[in-house]
C-alpha positions as CSV (number, residue, x, y, z in Angstrom):
1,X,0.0,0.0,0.0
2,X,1.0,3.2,-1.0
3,X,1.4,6.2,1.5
4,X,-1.0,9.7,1.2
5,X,2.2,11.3,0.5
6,X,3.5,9.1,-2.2
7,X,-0.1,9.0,-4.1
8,X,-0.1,13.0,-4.0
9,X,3.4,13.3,-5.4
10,X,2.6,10.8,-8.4
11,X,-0.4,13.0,-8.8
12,X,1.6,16.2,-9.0
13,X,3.8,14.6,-11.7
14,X,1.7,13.1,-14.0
15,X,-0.5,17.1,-13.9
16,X,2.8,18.6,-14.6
17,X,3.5,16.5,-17.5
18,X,0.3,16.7,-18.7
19,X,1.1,20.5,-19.1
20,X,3.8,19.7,-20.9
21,X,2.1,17.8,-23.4
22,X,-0.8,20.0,-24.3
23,X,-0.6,23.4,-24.9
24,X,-3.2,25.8,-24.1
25,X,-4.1,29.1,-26.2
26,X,-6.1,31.1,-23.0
27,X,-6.8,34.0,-26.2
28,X,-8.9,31.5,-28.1
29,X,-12.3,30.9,-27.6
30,X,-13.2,28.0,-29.7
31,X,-12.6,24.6,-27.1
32,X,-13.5,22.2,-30.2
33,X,-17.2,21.5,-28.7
34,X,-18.9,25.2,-29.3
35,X,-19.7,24.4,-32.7
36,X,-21.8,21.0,-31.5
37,X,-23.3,23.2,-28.4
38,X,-24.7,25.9,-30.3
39,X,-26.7,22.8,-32.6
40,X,-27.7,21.2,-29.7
41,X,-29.2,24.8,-28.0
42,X,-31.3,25.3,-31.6
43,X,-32.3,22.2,-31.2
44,X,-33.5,22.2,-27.5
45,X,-35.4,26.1,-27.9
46,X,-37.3,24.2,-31.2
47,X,-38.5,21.3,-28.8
48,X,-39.2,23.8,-25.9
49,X,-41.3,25.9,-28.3
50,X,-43.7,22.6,-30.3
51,X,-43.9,21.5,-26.8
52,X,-45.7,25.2,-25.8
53,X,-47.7,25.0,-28.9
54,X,-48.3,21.9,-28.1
55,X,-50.1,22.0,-24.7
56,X,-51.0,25.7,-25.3
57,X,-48.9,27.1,-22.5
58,X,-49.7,30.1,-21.4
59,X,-48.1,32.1,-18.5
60,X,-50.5,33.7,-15.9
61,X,-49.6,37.2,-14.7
62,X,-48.1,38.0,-11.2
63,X,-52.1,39.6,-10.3
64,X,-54.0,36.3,-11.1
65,X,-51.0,34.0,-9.8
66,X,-52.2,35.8,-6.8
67,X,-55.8,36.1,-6.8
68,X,-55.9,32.4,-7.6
69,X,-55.3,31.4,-4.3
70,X,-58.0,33.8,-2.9
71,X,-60.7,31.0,-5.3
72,X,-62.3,28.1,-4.1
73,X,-60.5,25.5,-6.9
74,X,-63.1,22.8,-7.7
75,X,-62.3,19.4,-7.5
76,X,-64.1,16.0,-8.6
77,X,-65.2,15.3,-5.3
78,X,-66.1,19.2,-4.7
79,X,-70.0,19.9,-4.1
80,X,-70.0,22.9,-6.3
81,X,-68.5,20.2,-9.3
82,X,-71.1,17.5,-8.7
83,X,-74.1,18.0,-10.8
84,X,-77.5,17.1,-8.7
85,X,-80.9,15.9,-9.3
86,X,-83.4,18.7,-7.7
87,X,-86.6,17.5,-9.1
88,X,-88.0,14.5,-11.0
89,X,-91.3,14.0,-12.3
90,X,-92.4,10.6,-14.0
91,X,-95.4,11.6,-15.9
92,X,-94.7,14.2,-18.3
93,X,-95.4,14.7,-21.7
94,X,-93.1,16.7,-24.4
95,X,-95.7,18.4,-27.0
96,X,-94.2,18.9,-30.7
97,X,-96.2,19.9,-33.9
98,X,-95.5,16.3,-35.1
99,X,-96.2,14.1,-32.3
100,X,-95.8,14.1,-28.3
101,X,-93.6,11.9,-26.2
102,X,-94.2,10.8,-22.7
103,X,-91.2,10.5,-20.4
104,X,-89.5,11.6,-17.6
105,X,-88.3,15.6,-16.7
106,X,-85.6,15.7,-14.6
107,X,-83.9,18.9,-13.3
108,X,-80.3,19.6,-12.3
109,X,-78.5,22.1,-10.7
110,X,-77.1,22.5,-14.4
111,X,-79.4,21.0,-16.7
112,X,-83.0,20.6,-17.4
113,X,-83.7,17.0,-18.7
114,X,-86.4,14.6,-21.0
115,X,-86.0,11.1,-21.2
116,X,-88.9,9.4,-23.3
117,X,-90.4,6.0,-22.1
118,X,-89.7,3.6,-24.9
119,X,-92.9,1.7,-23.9
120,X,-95.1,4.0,-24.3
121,X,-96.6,2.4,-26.9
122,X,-97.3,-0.1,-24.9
123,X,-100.6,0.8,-24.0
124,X,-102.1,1.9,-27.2
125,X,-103.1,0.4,-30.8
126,X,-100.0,1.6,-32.3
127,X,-101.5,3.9,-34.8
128,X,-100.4,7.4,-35.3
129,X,-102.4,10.3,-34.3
130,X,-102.8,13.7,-35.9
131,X,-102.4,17.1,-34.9
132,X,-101.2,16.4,-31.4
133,X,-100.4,13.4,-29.7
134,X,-100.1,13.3,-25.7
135,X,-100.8,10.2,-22.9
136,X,-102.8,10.5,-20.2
137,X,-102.1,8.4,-17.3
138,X,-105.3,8.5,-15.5
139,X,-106.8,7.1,-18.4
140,X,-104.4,4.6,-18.6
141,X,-105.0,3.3,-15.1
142,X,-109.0,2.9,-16.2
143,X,-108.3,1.0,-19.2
144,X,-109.0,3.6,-21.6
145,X,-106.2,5.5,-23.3
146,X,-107.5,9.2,-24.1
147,X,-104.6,8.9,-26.9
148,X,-105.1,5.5,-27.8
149,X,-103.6,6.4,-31.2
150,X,-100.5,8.0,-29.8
151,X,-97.2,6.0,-31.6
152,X,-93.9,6.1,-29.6
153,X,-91.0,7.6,-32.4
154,X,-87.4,6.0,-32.1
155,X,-86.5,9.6,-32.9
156,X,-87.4,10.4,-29.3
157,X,-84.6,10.4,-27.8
158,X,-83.4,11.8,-24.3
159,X,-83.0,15.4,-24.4
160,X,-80.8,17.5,-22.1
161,X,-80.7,21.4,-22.0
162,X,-78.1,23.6,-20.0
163,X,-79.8,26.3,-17.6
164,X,-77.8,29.0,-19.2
165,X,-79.5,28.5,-22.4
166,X,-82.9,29.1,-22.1
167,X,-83.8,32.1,-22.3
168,X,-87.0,33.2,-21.4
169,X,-90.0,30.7,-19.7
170,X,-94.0,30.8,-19.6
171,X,-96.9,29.0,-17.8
172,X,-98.9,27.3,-20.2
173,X,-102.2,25.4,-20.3
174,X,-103.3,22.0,-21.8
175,X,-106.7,21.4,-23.0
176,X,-107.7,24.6,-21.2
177,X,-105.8,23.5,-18.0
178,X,-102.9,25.3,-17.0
179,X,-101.0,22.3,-16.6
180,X,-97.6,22.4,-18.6
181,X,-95.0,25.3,-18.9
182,X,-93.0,26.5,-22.3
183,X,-89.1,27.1,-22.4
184,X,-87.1,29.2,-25.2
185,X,-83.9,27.7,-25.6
186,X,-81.3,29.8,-27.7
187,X,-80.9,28.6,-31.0
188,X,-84.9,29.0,-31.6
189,X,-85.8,25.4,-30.4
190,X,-88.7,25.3,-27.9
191,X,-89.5,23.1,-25.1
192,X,-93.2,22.6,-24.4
193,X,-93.7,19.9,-21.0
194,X,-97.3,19.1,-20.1
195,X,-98.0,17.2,-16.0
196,X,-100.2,14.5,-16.3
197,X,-101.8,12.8,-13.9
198,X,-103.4,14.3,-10.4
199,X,-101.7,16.8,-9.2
200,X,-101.1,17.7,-12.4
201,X,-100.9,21.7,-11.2
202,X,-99.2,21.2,-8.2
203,X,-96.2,19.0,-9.5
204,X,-95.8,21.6,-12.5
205,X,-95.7,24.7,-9.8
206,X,-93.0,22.7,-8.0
207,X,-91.1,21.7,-11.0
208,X,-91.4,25.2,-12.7
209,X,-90.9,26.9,-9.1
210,X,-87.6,25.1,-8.9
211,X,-86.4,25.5,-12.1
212,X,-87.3,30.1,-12.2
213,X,-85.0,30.7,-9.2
214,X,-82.5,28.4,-10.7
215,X,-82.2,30.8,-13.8
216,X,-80.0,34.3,-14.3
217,X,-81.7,37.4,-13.2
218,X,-81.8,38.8,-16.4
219,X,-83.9,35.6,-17.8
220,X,-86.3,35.6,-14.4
221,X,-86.7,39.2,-16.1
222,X,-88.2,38.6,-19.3
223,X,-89.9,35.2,-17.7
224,X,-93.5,34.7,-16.1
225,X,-93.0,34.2,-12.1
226,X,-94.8,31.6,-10.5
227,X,-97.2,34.1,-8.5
228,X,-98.1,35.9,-11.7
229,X,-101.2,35.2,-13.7
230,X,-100.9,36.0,-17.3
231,X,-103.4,38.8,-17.0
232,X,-101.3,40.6,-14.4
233,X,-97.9,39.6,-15.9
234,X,-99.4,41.5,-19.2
235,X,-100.1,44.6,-17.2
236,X,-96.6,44.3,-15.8
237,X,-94.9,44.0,-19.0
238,X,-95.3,47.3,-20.4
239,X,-95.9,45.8,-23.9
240,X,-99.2,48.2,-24.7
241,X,-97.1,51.3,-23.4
242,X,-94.4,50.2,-26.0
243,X,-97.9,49.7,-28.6
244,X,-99.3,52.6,-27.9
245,X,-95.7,54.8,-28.4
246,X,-95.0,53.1,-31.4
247,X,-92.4,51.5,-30.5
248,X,-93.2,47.5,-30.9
249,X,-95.0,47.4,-34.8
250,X,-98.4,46.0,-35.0
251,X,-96.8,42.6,-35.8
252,X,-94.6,42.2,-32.7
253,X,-97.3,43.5,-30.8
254,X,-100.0,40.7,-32.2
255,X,-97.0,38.1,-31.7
256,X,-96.3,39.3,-27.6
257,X,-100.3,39.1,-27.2
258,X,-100.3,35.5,-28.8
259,X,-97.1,34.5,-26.6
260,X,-98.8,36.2,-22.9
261,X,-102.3,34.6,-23.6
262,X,-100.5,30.6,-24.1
263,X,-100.3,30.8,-27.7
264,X,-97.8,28.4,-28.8
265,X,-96.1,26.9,-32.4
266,X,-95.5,24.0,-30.6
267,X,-99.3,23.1,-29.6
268,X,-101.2,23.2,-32.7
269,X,-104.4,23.2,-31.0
270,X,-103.1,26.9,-29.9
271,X,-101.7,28.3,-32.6
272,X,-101.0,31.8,-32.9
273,X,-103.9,34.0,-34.1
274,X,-103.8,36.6,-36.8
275,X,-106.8,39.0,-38.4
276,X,-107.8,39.0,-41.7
277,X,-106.8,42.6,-42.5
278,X,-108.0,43.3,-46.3
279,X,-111.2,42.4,-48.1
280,X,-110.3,43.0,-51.6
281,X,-109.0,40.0,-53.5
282,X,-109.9,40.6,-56.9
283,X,-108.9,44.4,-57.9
284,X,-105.8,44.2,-60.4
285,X,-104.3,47.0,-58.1
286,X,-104.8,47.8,-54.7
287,X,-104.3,51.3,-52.5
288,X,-103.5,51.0,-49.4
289,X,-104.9,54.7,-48.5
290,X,-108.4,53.4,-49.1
291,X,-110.3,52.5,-45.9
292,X,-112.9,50.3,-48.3
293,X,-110.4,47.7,-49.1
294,X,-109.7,47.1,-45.0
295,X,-111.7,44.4,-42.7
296,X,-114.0,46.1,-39.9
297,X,-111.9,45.0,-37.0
298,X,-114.6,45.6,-34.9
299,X,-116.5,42.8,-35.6
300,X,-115.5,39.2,-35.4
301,X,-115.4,37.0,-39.1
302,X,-118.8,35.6,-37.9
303,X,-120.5,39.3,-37.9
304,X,-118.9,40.5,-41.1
305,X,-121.9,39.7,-43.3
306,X,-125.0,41.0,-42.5
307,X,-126.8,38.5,-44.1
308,X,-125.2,35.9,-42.3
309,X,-125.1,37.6,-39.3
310,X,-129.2,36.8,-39.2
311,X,-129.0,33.2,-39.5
312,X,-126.6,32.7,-36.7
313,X,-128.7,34.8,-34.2
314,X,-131.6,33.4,-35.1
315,X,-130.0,30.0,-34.5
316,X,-128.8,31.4,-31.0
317,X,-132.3,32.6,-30.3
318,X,-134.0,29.3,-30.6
319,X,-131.3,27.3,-29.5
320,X,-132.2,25.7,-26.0
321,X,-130.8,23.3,-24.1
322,X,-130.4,22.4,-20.4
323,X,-126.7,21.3,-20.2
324,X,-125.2,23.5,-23.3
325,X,-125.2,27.3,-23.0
326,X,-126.5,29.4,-26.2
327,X,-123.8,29.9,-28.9
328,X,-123.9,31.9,-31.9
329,X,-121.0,29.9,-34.2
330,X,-120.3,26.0,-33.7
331,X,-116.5,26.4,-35.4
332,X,-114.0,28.1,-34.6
333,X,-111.8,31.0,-35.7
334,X,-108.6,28.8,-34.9
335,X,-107.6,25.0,-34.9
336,X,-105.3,22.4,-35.1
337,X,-107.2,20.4,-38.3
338,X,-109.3,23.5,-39.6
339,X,-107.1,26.0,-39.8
340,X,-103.6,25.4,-38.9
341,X,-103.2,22.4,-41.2
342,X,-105.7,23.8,-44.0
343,X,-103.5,27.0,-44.4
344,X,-99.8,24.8,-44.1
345,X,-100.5,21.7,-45.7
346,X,-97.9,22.9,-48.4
347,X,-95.3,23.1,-45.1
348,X,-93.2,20.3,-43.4
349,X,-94.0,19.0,-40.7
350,X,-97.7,20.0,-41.8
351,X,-98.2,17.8,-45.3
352,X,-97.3,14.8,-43.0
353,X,-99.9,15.7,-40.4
354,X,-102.7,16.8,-43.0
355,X,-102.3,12.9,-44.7
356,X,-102.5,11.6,-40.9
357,X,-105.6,12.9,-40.3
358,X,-106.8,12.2,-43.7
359,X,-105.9,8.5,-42.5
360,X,-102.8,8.4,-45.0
361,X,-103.9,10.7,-48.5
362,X,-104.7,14.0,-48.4
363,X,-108.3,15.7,-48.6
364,X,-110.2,15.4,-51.6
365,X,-108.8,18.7,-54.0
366,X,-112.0,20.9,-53.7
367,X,-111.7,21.1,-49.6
368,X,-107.9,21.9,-50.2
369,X,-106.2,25.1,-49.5
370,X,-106.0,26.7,-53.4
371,X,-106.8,30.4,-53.8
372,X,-106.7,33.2,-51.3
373,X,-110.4,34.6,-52.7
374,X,-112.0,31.7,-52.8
375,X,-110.9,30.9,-49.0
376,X,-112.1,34.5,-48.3
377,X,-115.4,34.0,-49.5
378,X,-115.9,30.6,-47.8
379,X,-115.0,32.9,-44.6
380,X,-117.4,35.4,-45.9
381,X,-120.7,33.3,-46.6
382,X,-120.2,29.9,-45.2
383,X,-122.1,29.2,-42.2
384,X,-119.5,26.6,-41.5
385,X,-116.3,28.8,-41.5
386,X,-115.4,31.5,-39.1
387,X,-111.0,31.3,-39.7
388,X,-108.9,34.0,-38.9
389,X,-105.5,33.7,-40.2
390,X,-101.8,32.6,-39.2
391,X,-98.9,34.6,-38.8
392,X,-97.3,32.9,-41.7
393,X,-99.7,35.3,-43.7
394,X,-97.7,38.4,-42.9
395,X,-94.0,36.6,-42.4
396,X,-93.5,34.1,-44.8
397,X,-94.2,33.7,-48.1
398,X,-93.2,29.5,-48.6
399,X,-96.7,28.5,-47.9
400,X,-98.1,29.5,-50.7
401,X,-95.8,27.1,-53.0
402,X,-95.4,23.4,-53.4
403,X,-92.2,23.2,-53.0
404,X,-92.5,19.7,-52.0
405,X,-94.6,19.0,-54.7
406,X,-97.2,17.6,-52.7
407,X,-99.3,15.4,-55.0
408,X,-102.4,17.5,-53.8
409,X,-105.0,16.3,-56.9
410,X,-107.2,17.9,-59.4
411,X,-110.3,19.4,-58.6
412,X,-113.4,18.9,-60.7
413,X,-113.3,21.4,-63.1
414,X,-110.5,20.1,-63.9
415,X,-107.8,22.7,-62.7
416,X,-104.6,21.0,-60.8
417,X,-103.8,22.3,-57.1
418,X,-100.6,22.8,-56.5
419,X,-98.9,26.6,-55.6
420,X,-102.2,28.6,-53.4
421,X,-103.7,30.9,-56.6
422,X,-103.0,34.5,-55.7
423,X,-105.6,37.7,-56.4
424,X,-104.4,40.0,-59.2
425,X,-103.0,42.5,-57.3
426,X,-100.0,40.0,-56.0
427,X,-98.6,38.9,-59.9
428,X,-98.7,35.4,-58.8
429,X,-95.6,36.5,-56.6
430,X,-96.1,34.8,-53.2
431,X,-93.3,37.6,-51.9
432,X,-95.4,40.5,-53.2
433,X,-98.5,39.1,-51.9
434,X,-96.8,38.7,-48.1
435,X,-95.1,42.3,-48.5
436,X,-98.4,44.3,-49.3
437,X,-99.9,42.2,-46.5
438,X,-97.6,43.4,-44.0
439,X,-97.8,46.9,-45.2
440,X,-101.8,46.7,-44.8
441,X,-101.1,45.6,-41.1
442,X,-98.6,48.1,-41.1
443,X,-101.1,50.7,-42.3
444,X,-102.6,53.5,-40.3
445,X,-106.1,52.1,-40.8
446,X,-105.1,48.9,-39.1
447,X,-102.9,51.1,-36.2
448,X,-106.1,53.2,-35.2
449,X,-108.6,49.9,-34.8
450,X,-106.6,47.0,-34.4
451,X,-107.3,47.4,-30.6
452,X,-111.1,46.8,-31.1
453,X,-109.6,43.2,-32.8
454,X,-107.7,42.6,-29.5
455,X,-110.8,42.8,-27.2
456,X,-112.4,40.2,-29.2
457,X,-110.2,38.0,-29.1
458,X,-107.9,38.8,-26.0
459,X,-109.9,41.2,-23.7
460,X,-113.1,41.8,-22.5
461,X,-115.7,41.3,-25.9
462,X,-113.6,37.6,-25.4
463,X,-116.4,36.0,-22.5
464,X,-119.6,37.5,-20.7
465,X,-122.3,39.8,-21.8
466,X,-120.2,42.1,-24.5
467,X,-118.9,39.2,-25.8
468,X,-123.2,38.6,-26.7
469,X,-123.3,42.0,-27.6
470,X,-120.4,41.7,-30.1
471,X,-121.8,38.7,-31.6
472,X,-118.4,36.9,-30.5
473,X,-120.2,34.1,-29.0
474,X,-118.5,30.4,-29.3
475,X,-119.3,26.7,-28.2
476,X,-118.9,26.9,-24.5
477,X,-116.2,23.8,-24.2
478,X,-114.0,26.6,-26.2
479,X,-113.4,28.6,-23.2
480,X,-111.2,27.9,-20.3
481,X,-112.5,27.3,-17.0
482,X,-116.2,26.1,-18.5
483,X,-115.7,22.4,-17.5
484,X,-113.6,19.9,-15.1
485,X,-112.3,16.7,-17.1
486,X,-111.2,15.3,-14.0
487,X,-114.9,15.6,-12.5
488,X,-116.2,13.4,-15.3
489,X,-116.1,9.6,-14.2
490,X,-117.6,8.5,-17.3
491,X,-114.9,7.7,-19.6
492,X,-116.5,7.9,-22.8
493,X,-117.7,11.1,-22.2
494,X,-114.4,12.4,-21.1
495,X,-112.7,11.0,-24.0
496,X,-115.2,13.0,-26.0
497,X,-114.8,16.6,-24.6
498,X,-111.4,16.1,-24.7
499,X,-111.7,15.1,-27.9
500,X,-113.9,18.6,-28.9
501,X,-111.6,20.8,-26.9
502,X,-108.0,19.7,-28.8
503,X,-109.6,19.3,-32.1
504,X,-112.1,22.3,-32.2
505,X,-110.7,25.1,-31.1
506,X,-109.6,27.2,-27.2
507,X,-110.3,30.5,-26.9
508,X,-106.4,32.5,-25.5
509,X,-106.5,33.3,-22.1
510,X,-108.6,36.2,-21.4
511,X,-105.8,39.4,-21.0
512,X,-108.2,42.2,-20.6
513,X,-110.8,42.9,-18.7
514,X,-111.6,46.5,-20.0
515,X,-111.5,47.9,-23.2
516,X,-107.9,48.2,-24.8
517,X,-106.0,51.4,-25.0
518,X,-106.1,52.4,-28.9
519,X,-102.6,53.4,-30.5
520,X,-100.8,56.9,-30.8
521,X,-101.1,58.9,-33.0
522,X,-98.0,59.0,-36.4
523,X,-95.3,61.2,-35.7
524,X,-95.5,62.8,-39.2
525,X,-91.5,63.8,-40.7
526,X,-90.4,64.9,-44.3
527,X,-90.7,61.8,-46.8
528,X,-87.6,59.7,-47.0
529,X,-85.7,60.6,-50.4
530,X,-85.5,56.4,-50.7
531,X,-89.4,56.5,-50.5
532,X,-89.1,58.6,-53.7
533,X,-87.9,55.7,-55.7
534,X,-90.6,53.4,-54.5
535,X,-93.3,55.7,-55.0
536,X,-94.1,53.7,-57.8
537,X,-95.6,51.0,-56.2
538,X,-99.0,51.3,-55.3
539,X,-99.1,50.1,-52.2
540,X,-96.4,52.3,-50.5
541,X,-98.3,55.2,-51.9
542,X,-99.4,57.5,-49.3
543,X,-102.1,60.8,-50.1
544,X,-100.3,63.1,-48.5
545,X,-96.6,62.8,-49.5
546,X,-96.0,62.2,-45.8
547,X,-94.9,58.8,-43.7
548,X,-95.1,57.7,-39.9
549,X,-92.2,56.9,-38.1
550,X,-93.8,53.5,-38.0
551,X,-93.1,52.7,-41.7
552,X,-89.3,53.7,-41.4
C-alpha cells in the first residue's frame, strides 16, 4: 500500500506532464465543442417551443397568480362540481307539432332533462295520431287511453338542455288547463312539458318553481314568475305602453299578445292567431290609403256579413238546451285540423300531419287550400267557417308554393292544385303578396282599430255579456275554466270533450278585462328621399306625401 504522500506526489507529476504535453491558447475561444453546443441549444429552444404549442402554455400574470389562491378551486369530489338531481317528475309529456312523447323531466343544478319511455306504446293500438299526440295516465290506469292512437317515435330520444340556455319561460295550459310550462332555448328550439296525472298543477308549480330561481336574473326578467297570472304579468310588461308609443310594430305587438295569452307553435291546437286585415282579393291593383279595401276590426269573421249575421242569431235565439249554453257559431276562428293544417298543408311538418288525419292521403282537391279569394269567401258566406288567419300570412311567403310538390289532386273542373292561386293585385308572386300584406297591417287604418280586434279575441268582448253583444259568442267547451275533465267519471264522455276541446278550437286566455287602449297617434317627418324611388308602387303610396315613423 501506498502512503498519502506518495499518491499525491505521483499525482503532482503526471498534472505537470500533462502540461507539458498540451498546450493551451487562453486567447482563443473555440474549445472544439462550441460548434456542437450551439446545434444542440437550436435544437433544445425548437422542442421547448412545439412542446408550448403543443399544450398551449400560457403564463399567468403575477395579479391572477395571486388572486388564484383567494378562489375556491373545484375538484371531482367538490359539491360545487357534482351536478344534482333537484326534481324529477315521471309523468310528463313533451308536446311537438308532429307528435308528443311521454317520459321523464328531470332537473339539475345544471341541466334541465327529458328522457322518453320507450314503452309507451305499450298501452295503445300503435296507430299514429294527428295534430297532437299526448298520454294521459289516469286514463291509462281505467283502461282507456285518451290517446289511444299515440305511436312512440325511435326519434325520441333523451334530451338535455343547460340552464344558461334558455332564455326566457311561460306558464302554459293543456286542453284549457294550466297544466304544462314552455321554455325558449337559444338557438330558436322550444320546449313545451305538459304534467299529467293528479296533481297535475301542483307537481308543475313545483317543478317550474324550482327550475325560475335556478335561472339568471336577467332571464327571471323577461320570464313569467310563478305568483303571476298571465293577466297581471301582461299589465306588468309594459308591452301596450311600447304599442301605444309606437315603438313595438303592429306585428310584434299581435306576436307578444299571442305568446302572454298561451299561444304556442309548438301546440297546434293553440296556434298563434292573426286577423284578416284586407277584403279585396280581386282588384288588379290595390291602394293602401283606401279605408274600403280594409276588414271592420270591430267585428268578429262571424258578424262581417250581415246576411249571415241573421242566421246565426236566429240560430242562437231558438237554440235551448239544459246542459249546453247558447252559442252563436259552432267552429271556430282557430284550430289544429281547420285552420292550422288547411292554411300549411304545403309546409313540413304539416303535409305529414294533413295525410294523418286524412288517414294516410290528403283531402279530396275541392276542400284543399288553393286560392286566397276563394278561401275568403268561404270565410265570408259559409255558415261553417269563421278562420282567422296565421302569422305565416304576414312573415313568410313559402306556404303559398309546393315546393315539396305535394301530389295534392285535381279538382273537378278540372284545374290541378298545386302553388295557393294568388288575387291580381300580388302577380302570382307569393313575396309581393306577403309584403303588401304586411304593409296593410302596417297601415294607419289597421294602427287606429286593431285594438277593437284585440278585445275580441284577448280582452273583455272575449267572454260574458259584451262578448253577446259583439256577436263573439262560441261553443262553451272553447273557453277555459267552463268544464272539469277530472270531474267526469264516465270515460267515454271524457274521451269526448277532450276530444272537442283539442280538435275544435280554445279560446287564449282572457288578457283584458276593460277595453284596450287604442294606438298613438304618427309622428308625421319629411318623406324619405329612398321612398321617392318606390313611389311607384301602389301600395307604398301615401295621399299626403307624408310617412309615420312606424313605416321607417
Amino acid at each position: 500500500a501506498m502512503s498519502k504522500d506518495k499518491i499525491d506526489a505521483h499525482n503532482k507529476d503526471e498534472n505537470a506532464s500533462g502540461e507539458n504535453d498540451i498546450s493551451i491558447d487562453d486567447d482563443s475561444d473555440d474549445d472544439g465543442w462550441a460548434a456542437e453546443d450551439n446545434e444542440w441549444d437550436e435544437i433544445a429552444k425548437e422542442r421547448e417551443v412545439a412542446a408550448r404549442k403543443a399544450v398551449r402554455v400560457r403564463k399567468t400574470s403575477k395579479s391572477k397568480r395571486r388572486s388564484s389562491f383567494l378562489k375556491v378551486r373545484k375538484t371531482r369530489t367538490s359539491s360545487l362540481d357534482v351536478e344534482t338531481v333537484l326534481c324529477r317528475d315521471d309523468r310528463v309529456v313533451m308536446v311537438r307539432p308532429s307528435m308528443g312523447a311521454a317520459g321523464s323531466a328531470i332537473l339539475t343544478n345544471r341541466a334541465i332533462i327529458f328522457n322518453p319511455d320507450p314503452n309507451a306504446a305499450d298501452n295503445n293500438d300503435d296507430k299514429q295520431w294527428g295534430a297532437s299526440n299526448n298520454i294521459d295516465a289516469d286514463s291509462k290506469e281505467e283502461g282507456t287511453s285518451i290517446n289511444d292512437k299515440v305511436k312512440y317515435n325511435p326519434a325520441n330520444r333523451k334530451r338535455r338542455w343547460r340552464l344558461e340556455n334558455i332564455r326566457r319561460m311561460y306558464l302554459r295550459r293543456y286542453c284549457l288547463v294550466s297544466c304544462a310550462f314552455e321554455l325558449f332555448v337559444s338557438g330558436g328550439e322550444v320546449v313545451f312539458l305538459v304534467f299529467k296525472g293528479d296533481p297535475q298543477v301542483k307537481r308543475r308549480d313545483t317543478m317550474y318553481g324550482t327550475l325560475y330561481d335556478l335561472l339568471e336574473r336577467r332571464v327571471q326578467r323577461f320570464s313569467q314568475p310563478l305568483h303571476l297570472s298571465p293577466q297581471r304579468f301582461f299589465t306588468q310588461s309594459g308591452l301596450t305602453r311600447a304599442w301605444q308609443s309606437r315603438a313595438l310594430s303592429n306585428f310584434d305587438y299581435l306576436m307578444a299578445l299571442n305568446t302572454m295569452a298561451g299561444r304556442s307553435y309548438t301546440d297546434l291546437s293553440q296556434y298563434p292567431v292573426f286577423p284578416w286585415v284586407l277584403v279585396d282579393y280581386k282588384s288588379n291593383h290595390i291602394d293602401l290609403s283606401d279605408k274600403n279595401v280594409y276588414r271592420d276590426l270591430s267585428l268578429p269573421v262571424g258578424a262581417l256579413n250581415p246576411k249571415r249575421l241573421e242566421e246565426f242569431r236566429h240560430r242562437y235565439e231558438t237554440f235551448d238546451d239544459d246542459q249546453i249554453p247558447k252559442f252563436l257559431y259552432g267552429s271556430h276562428y282557430s284550430t289544429s285540423a281547420g285552420v292550422v293544417l288547411y292554411f300549411l298543408v304545403r309546409l313540413e311538418p304539416f303535409s305529414q300531419l294533413h295525410v294523418e288525419t286524412q288517414d294516410g292521403h290528403f283531402d279530396v282537391p275541392d276542400r284543399l287550400f288553393s286560392s286566397i279569394s276563394k278561401t275568403w269567401e268561404m270565410c265570408y258566406t259559409s255558415l261553417s267557417e269563421v278562420k282567422e288567419l296565421t302569422p305565416e300570412f304576414y312573415s313568410l311567403p313559402n306556404f303559398l308554393r309546393n315546393e315539396s310538390g305535394c301530389p295534392l289532386g285535381t279538382m273537378q273542373d278540372g284545374k290541378v292544385v298545386n302553388d295557393v292561386h294568388l288575387q291580381p293585385w300580388a302577380n302570382d308572386s307569393p313575396e309581393i303578396f306577403v309584403d303588401v300584406m304586411r304593409h296593410a297591417l302596417e297601415s294607419e287604418y289597421v294602427s287606429e282599430h286593431l285594438h277593437e280586434w284585440v278585445d275580441l279575441i284577448f280582452g273583455f268582448k272575449q267572454r260574458g255579456e259584451a262578448a253577446v253583444e259583439a256577436n263573439n259568442v262560441f261553443y262553451y267547451l272553447t273557453y277555459e275554466g267552463t268544464v272539469n275533465l277530472d270531474e267526469i267519471d264516465d270515460p267515454t264522455l271524457r274521451h269526448a270533450m277532450q276530444l272537442q276541446i283539442e280538435h275544435f278550437g280554445q279560446c287564449p286566455t282572457q288578457l283584458l278585462t276593460t277595453p284596450h287602449p287604442p294606438r298613438g297617434r304618427t309622428i308625421r317627418v319629411p318623406r324619405p328621399l329612398y321612398l321617392t324611388f318606390l313611389g311607384q308602387h301602389s301600395h307604398f303610396n301615401r295621399p299626403n306625401g307624408f310617412v309615420g315613423i312606424a313605416d321607417l
